[in-house]
Gaussian input, Z-matrix of N, CA and C with variables (Angstrom, degrees):
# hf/3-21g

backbone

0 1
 N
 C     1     B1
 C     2     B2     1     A1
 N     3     B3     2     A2     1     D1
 C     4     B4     3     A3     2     D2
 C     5     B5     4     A4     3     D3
 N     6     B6     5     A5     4     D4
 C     7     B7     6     A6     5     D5
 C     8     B8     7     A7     6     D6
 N     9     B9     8     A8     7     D7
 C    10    B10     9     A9     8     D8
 C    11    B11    10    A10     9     D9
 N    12    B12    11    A11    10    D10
 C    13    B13    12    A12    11    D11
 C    14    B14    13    A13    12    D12
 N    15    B15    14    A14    13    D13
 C    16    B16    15    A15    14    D14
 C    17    B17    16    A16    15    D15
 N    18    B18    17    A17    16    D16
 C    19    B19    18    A18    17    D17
 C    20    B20    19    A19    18    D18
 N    21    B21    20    A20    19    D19
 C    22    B22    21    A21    20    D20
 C    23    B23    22    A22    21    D21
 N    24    B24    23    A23    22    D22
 C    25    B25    24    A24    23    D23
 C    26    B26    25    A25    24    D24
 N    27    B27    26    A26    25    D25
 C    28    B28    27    A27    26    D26
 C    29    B29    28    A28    27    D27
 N    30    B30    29    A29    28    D28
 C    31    B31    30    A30    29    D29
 C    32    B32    31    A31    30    D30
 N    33    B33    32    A32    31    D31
 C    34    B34    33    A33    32    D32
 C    35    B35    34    A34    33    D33
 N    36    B36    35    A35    34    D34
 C    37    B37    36    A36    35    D35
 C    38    B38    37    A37    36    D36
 N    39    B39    38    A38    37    D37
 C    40    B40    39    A39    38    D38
 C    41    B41    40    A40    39    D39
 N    42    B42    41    A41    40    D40
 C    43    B43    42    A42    41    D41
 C    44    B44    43    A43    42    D42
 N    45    B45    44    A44    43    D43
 C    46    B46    45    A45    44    D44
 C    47    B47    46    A46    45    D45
 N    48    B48    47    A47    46    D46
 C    49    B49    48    A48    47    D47
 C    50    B50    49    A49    48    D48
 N    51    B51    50    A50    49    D49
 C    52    B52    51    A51    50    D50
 C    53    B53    52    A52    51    D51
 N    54    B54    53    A53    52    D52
 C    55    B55    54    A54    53    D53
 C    56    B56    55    A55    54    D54
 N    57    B57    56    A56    55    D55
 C    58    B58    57    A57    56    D56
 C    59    B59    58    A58    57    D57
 N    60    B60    59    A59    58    D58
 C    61    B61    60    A60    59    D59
 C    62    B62    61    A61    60    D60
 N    63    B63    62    A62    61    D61
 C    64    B64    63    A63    62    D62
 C    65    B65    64    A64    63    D63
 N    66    B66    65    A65    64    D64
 C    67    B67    66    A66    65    D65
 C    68    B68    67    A67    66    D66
 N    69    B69    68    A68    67    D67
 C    70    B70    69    A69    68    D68
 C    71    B71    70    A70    69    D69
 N    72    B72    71    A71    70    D70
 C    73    B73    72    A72    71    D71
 C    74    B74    73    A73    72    D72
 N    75    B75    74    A74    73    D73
 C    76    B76    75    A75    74    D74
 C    77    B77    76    A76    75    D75
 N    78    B78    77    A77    76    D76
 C    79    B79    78    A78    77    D77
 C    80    B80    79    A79    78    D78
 N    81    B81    80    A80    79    D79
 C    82    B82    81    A81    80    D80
 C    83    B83    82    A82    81    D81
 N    84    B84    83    A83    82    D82
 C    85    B85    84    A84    83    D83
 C    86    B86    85    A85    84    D84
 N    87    B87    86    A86    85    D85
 C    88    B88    87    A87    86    D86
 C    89    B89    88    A88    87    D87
 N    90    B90    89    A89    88    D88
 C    91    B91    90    A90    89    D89
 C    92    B92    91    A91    90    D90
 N    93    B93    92    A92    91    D91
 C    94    B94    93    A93    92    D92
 C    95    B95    94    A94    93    D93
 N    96    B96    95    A95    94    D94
 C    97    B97    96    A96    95    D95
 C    98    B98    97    A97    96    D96
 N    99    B99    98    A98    97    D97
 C   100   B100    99    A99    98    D98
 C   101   B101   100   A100    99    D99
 N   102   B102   101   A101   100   D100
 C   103   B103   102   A102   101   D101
 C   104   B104   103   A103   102   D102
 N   105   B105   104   A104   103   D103
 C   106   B106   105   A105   104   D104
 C   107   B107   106   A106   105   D105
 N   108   B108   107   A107   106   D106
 C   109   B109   108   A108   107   D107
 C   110   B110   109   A109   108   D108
 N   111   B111   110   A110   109   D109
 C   112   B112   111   A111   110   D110
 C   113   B113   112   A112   111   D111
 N   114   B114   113   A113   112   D112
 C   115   B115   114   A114   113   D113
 C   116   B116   115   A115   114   D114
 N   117   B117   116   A116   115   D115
 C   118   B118   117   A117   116   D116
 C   119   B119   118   A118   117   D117
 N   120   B120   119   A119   118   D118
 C   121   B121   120   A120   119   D119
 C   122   B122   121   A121   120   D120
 N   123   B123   122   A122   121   D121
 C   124   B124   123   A123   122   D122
 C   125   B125   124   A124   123   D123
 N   126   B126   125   A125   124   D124
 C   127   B127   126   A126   125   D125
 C   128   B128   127   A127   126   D126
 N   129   B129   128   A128   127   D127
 C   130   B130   129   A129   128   D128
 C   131   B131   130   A130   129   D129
 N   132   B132   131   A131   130   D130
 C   133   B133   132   A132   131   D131
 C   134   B134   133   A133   132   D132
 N   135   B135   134   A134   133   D133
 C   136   B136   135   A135   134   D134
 C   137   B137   136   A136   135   D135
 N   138   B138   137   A137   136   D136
 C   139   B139   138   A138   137   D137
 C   140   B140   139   A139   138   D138
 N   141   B141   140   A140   139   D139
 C   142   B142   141   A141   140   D140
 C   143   B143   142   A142   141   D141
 N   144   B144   143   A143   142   D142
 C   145   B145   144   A144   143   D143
 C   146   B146   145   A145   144   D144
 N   147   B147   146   A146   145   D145
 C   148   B148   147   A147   146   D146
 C   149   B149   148   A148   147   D147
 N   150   B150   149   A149   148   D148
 C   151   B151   150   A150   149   D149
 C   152   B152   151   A151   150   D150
 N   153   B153   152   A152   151   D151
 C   154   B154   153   A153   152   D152
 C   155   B155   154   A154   153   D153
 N   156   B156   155   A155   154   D154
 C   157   B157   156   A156   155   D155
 C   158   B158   157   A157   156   D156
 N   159   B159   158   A158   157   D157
 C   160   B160   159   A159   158   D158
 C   161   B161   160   A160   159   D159

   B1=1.4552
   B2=1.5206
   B3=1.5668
   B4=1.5525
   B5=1.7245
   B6=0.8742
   B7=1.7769
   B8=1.2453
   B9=1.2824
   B10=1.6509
   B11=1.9427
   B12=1.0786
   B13=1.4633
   B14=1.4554
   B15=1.5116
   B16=1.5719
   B17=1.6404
   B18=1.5322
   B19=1.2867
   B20=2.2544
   B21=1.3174
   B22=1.5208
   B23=2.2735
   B24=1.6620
   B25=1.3330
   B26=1.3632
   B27=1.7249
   B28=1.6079
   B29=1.4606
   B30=1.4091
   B31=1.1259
   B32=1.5034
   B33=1.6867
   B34=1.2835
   B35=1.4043
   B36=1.3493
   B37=1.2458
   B38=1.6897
   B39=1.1966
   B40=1.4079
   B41=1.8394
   B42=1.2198
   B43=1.5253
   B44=1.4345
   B45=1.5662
   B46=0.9905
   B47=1.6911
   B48=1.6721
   B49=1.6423
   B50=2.1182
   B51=1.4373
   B52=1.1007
   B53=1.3827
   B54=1.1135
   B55=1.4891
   B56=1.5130
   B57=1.9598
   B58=1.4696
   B59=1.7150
   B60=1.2823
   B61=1.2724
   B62=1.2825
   B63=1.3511
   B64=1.6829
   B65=1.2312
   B66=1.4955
   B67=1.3502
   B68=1.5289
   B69=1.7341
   B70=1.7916
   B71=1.7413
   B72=1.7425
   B73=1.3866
   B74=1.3449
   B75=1.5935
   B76=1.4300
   B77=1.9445
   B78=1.7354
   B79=1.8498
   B80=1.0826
   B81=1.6932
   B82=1.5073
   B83=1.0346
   B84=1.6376
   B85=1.1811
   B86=1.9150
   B87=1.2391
   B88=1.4613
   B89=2.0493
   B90=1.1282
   B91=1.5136
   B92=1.4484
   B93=1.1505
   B94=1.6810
   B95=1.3229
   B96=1.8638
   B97=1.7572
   B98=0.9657
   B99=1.0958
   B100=1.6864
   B101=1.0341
   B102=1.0957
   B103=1.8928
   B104=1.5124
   B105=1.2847
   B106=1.3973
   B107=2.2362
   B108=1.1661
   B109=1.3874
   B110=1.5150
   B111=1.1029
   B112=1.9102
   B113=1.4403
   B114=1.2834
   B115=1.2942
   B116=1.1415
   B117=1.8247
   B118=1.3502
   B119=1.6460
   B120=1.5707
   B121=1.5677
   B122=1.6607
   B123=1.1008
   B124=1.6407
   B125=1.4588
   B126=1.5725
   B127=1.5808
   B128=1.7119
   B129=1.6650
   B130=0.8894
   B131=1.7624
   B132=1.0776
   B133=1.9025
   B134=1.6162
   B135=1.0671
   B136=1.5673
   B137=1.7099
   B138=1.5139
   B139=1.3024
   B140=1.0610
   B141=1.6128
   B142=1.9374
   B143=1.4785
   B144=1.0800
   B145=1.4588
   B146=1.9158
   B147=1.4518
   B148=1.2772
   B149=1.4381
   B150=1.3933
   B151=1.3906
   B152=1.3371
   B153=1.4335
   B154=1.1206
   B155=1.4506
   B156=1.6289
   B157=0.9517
   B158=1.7069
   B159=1.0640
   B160=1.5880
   B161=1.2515
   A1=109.13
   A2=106.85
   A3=93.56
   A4=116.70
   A5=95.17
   A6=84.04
   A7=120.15
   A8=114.26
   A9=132.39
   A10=86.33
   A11=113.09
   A12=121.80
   A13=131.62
   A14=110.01
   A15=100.90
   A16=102.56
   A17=115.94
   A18=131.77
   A19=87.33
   A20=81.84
   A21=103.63
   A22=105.94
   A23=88.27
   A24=93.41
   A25=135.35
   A26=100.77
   A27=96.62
   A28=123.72
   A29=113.91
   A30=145.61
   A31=94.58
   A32=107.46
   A33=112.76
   A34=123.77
   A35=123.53
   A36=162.90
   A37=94.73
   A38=86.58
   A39=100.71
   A40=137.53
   A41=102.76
   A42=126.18
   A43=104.33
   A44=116.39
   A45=125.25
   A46=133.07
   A47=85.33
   A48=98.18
   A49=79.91
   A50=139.16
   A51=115.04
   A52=107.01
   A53=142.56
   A54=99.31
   A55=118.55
   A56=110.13
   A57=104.53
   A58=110.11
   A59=115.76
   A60=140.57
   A61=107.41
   A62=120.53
   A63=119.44
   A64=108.69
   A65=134.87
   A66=145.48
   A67=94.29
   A68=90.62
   A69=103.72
   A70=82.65
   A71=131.59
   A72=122.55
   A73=91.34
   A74=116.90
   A75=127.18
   A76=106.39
   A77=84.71
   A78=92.58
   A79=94.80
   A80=113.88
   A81=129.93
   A82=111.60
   A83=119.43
   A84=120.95
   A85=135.04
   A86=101.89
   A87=115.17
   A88=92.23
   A89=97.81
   A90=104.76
   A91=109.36
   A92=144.46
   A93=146.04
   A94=95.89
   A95=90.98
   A96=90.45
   A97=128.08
   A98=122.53
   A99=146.51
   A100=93.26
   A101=136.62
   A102=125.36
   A103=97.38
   A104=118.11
   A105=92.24
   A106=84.16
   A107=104.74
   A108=111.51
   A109=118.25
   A110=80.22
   A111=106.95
   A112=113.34
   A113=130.34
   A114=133.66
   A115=131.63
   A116=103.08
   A117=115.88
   A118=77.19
   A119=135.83
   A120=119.17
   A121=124.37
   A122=99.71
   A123=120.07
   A124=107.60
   A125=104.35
   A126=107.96
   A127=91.58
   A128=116.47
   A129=126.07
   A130=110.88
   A131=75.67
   A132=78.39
   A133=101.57
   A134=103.85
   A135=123.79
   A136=99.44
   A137=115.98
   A138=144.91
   A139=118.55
   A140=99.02
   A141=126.25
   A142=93.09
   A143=91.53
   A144=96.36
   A145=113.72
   A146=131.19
   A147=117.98
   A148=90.84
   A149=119.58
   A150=112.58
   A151=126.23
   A152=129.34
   A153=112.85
   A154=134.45
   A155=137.66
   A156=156.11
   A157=131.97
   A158=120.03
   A159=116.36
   A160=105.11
   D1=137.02
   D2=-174.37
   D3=-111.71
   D4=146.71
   D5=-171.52
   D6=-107.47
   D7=129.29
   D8=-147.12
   D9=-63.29
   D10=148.01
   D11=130.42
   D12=-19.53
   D13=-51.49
   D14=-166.41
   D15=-94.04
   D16=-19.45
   D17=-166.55
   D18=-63.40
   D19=-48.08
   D20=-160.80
   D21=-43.50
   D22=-57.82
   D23=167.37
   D24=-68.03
   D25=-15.03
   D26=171.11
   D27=-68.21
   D28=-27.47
   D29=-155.29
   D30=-74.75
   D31=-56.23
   D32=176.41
   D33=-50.25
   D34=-53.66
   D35=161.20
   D36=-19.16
   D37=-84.66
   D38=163.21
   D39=-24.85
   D40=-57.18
   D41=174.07
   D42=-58.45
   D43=-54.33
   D44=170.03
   D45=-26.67
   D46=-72.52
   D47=-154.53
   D48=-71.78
   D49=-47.01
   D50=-176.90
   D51=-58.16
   D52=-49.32
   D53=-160.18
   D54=-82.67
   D55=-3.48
   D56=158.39
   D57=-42.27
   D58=-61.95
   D59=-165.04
   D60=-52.65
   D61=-23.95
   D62=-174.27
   D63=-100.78
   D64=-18.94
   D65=-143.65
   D66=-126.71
   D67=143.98
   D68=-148.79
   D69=-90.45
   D70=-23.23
   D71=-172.06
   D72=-173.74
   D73=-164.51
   D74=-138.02
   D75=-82.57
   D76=-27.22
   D77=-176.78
   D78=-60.39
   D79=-80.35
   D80=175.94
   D81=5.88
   D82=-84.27
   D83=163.31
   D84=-24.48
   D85=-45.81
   D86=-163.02
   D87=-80.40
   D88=-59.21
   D89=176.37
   D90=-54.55
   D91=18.62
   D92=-156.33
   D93=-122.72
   D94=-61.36
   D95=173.95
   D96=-103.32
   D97=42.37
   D98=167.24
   D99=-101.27
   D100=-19.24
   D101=-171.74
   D102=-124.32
   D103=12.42
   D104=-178.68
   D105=-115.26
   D106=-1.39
   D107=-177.18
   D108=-81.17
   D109=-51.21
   D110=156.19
   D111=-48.97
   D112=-30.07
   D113=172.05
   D114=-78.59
   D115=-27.13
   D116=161.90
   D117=91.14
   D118=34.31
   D119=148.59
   D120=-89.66
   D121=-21.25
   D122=-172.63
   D123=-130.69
   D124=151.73
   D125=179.60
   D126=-146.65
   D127=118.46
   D128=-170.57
   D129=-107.73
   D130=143.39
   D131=172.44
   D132=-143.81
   D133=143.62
   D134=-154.16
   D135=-129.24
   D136=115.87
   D137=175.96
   D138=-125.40
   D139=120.97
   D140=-167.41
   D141=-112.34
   D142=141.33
   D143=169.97
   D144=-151.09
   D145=130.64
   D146=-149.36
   D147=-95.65
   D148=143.73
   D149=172.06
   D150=-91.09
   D151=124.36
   D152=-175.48
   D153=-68.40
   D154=155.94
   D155=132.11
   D156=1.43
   D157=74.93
   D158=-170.36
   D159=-63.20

């Protein structure tokens, strides 16, 4: 079964806003999915980007 793209981001979307919702602040959060990475459920990739200067 193949899983659409947008299905894919809801999912994300999803993952997201609960563990905003479970997590008492920003560590909380960070430490949540640090253990769920560790589990090998999630694979994160993290994009910085500098904003420019008006």
């Amino acid at each position: 079964m193949k899983v659409k793209e947008e299905d894919r981001a809801n999912n994300e979307d999803d993952l997201i806003e609960r563990l905003k919702a479970e997590s008492k602040d920003a560590i909380d959060f960070f430490l949540k999915l640090g253990e769920l990475m560790e589990r090998g459920e999630v694979e994160v990739k993290l994009i910085v980007k500098r904003k420019k200067k008006p």
